[in-house]
C-alpha positions in Angstrom: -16.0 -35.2 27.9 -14.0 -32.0 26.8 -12.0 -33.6 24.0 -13.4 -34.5 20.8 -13.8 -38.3 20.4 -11.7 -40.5 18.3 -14.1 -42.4 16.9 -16.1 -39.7 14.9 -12.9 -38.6 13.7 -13.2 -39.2 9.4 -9.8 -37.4 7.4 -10.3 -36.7 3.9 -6.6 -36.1 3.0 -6.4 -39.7 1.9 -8.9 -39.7 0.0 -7.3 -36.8 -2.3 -4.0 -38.5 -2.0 -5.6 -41.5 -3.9 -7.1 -39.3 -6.4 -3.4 -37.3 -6.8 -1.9 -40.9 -7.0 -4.4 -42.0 -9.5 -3.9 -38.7 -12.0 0.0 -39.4 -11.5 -0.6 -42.7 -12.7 -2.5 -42.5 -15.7 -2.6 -38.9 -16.8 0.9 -38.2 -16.7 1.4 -38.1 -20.6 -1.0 -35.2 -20.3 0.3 -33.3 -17.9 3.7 -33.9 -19.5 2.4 -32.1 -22.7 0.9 -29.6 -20.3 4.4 -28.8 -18.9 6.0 -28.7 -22.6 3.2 -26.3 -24.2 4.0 -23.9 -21.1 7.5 -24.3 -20.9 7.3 -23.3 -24.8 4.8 -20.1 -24.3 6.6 -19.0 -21.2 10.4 -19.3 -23.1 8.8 -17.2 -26.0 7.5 -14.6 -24.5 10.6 -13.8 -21.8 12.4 -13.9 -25.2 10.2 -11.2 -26.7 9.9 -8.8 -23.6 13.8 -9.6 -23.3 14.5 -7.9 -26.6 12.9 -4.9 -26.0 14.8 -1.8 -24.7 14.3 -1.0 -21.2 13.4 3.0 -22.0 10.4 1.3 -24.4 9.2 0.0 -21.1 9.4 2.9 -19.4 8.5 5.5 -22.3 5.4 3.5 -23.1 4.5 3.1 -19.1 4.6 7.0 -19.3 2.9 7.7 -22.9 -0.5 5.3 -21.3 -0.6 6.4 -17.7 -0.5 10.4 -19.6 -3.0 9.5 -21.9 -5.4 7.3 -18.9 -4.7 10.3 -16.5 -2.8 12.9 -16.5 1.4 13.8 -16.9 1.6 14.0 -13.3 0.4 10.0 -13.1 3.0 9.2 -16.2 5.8 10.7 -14.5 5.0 8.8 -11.4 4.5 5.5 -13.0 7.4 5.4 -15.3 9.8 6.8 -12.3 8.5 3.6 -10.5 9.2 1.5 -13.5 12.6 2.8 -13.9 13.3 2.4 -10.0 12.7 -1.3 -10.2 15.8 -1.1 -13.0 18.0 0.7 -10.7 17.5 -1.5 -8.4 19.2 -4.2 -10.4 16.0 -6.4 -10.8 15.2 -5.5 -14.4 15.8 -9.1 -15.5 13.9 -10.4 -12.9 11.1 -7.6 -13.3 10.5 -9.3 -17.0 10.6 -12.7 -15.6 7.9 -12.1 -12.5 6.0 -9.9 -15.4 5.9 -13.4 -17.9 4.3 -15.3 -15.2 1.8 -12.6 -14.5 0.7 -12.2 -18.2 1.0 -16.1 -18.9 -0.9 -16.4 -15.9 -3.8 -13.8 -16.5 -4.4 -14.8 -19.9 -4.9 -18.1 -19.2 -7.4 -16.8 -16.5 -9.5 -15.1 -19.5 -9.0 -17.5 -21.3 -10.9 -19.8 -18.8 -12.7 -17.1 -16.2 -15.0 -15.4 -19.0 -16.7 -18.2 -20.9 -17.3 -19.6 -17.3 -18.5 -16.4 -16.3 -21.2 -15.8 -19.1 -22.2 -19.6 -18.5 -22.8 -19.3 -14.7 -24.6 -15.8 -15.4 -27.2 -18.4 -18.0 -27.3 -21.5 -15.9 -28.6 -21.2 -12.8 -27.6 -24.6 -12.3 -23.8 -24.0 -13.3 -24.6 -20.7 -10.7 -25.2 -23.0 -7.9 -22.4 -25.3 -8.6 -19.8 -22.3 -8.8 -20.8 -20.3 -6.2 -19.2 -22.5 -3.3 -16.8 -23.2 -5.2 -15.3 -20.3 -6.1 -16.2 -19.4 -2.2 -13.5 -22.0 -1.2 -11.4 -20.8 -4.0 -10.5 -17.7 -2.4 -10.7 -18.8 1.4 -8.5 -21.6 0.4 -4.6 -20.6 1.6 -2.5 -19.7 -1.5 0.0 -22.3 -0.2 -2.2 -24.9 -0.9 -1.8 -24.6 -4.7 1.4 -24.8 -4.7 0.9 -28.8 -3.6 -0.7 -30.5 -6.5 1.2 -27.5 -8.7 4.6 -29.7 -7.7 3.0 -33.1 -7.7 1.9 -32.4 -11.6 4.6 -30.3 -13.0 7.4 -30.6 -10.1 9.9 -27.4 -9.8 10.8 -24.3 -11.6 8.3 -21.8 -14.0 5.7 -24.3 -14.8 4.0 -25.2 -11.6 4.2 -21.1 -10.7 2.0 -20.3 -13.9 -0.2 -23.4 -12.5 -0.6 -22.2 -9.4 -0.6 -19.0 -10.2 -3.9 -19.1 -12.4 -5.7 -21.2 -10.2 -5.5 -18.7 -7.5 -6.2 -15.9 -9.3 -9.1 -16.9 -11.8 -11.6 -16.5 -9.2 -12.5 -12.7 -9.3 -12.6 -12.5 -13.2 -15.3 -15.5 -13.2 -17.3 -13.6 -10.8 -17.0 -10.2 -12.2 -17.6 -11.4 -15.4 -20.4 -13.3 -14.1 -21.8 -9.9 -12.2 -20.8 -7.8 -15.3 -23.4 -10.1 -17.5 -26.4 -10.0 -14.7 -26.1 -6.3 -14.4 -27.0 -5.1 -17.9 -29.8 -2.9 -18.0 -32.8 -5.1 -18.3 -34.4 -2.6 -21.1 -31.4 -2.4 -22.7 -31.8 -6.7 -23.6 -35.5 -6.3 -23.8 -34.6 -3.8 -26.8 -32.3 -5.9 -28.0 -34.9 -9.0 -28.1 -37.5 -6.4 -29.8 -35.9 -5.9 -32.3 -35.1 -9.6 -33.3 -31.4 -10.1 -31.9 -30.7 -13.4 -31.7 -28.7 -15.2 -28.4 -25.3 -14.9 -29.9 -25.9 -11.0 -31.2 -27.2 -10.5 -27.7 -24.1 -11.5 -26.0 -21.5 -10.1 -28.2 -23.1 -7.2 -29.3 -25.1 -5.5 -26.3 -24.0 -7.9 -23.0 -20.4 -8.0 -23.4 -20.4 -4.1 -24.4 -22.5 -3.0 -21.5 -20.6 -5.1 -19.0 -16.8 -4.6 -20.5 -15.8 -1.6 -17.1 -16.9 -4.5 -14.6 -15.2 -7.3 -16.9 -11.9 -5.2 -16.9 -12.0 -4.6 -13.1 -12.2 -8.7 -13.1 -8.9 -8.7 -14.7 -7.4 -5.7 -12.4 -8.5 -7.9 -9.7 -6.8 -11.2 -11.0 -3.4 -9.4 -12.5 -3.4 -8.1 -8.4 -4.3 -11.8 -7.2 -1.3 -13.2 -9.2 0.9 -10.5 -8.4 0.8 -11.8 -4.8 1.3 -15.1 -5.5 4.9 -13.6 -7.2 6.8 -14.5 -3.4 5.3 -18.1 -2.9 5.7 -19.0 -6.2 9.7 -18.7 -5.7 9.1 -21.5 -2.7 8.8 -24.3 -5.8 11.4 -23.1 -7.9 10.7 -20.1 -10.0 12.7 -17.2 -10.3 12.4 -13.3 -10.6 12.1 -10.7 -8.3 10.1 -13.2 -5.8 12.9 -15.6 -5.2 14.9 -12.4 -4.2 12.6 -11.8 -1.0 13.3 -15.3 -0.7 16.8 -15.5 -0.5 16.9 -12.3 1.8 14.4 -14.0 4.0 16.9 -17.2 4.3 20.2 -15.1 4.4 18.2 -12.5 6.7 19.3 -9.2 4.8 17.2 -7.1 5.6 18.0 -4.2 2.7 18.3 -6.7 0.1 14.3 -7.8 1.1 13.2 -4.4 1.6 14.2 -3.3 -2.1 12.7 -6.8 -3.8 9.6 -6.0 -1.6 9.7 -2.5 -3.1 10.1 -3.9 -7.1 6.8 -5.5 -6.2 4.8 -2.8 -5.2 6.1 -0.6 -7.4 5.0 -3.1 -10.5 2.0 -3.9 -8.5 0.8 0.0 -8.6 2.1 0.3 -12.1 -0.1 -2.8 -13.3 -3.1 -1.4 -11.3 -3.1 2.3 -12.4 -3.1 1.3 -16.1 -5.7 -1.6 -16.3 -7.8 1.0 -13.7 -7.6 3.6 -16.2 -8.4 1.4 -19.3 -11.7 0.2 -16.9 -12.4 3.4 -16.4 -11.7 4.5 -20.2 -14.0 1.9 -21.3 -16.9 2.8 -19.0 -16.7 6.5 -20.2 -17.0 4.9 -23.4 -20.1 2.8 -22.8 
């Protein structure tokens, strides 16, 4: 009576293992190329942040947060940047920042013409809504499955995973961004003649560019914590250091990776926060 029957018991997981199997089977050649085009973008781009000096980093950190804010914020910001070299995880710092901006332009890339659909379809709205609801309830762990199945170990399956778990708030701010423009501002717009395309590019986008850049804040932040469980399937930087110290139990050696994070976290924020609010001053 107190235990929950056996024969109303349904589970689902085989029904996505069949699906998993399936895609393995005959879209493997696809998912191959996938893995190539990454592996090519991701190589290129640790090669050109590689090449760069490490005081460009850290000058240009200050020369931004000075001109967002004030000297006091550069000072701070750069002295964090710098930190993260004396630590001895500048190499590592690039690699963890590669699968961040990989990551986050492939989220714009998909989040803000899905965004400016859902905010015109109110069919598309009701389709995305839950989804993107189970998106972010969803344990980040979970990605990391199908992210191994499709592209195994290493730098590939991180950017995979990575993007699916942090696309989510740029669709929806996007999405919010697009709805929230001043309903005389479109009626002016449509007075004078614009047509659907001038409308979006020329007053929507424009009007709703703060709330579109605090969807990117949001998602560089959302991939930033997926920098740890990434280093579970195989990818480096300064995650697979908490790792190690989380296997080996040193203590120090985890505290200082965990501080490299947060310190490029709050770097990260404080400058796409300013440009957001830069760009609604500007509005």
């Amino acid at each position: 009576m107190f235990t929950y029957p056996e024969s109303l018991v349904f589970e689902i997981s085989d029904f996505f293992d069949v699906i998993i199997d399936w895609i393995l089977v005959n879209l493997d050649g696809f998912f191959d190329l996938i893995r190539k085009i990454i592996f090519s973008i991701f190589d290129a781009t640790e090669n050109l942040l590689s090449i760069i000096p490490w005081f460009v980093y850290v000058l240009a950190v200050f020369y931004l947060a000075y001109r967002l804010y004030n000297i006091k914020t550069g000072l701070m910001l750069s002295s964090m940047l710098l930190l993260i070299g004396v630590f001895g995880l500048w190499e590592d710092m690039i690699y963890t920042l590669v699968i961040v901006l990989i990551s986050v332009i492939v989220s714009m890339l998909i989040g803000l013409p899905t965004g400016i659909l859902m905010a015109k379809s109110k069919r598309l709205e009701s389709i995305l809504k839950p989804t993107l609801d189970a998106m972010q309830t969803m344990p980040s762990f979970v990605y990391l499955i199908p992210a191994v199945m499709l592209f195994g170990l290493g730098k590939v399956p991180a950017v995979f995973a990575t993007t699916i778990y942090a696309v989510p708030p740029l669709i929806r701010l996007t999405y919010l961004g697009i709805k929230s423009v001043n309903k005389e501002v479109v009626e002016a717009g449509l007075s004078f003649g614009s047509t659907a395309r001038q409308m979006l590019f020329k007053i929507e986008i424009p009007q709703s560019l703060p709330t579109i850049m605090t969807g990117v804040n949001q998602t560089t932040m959302m991939a930033m914590a997926m920098v740890v469980i990434s280093s579970m399937i195989g990818a480096d930087g300064i995650g697979s250091e908490v790792l190690i110290a989380i296997r080996r139990l040193e203590v120090g050696r985890g505290i200082q990776a965990g501080l490299a994070i947060v310190f490029l976290a709050i770097v990260l924020d404080r400058l796409l926060q300013g440009i957001a609010l830069s760009l609604e001053r500007n509005a």
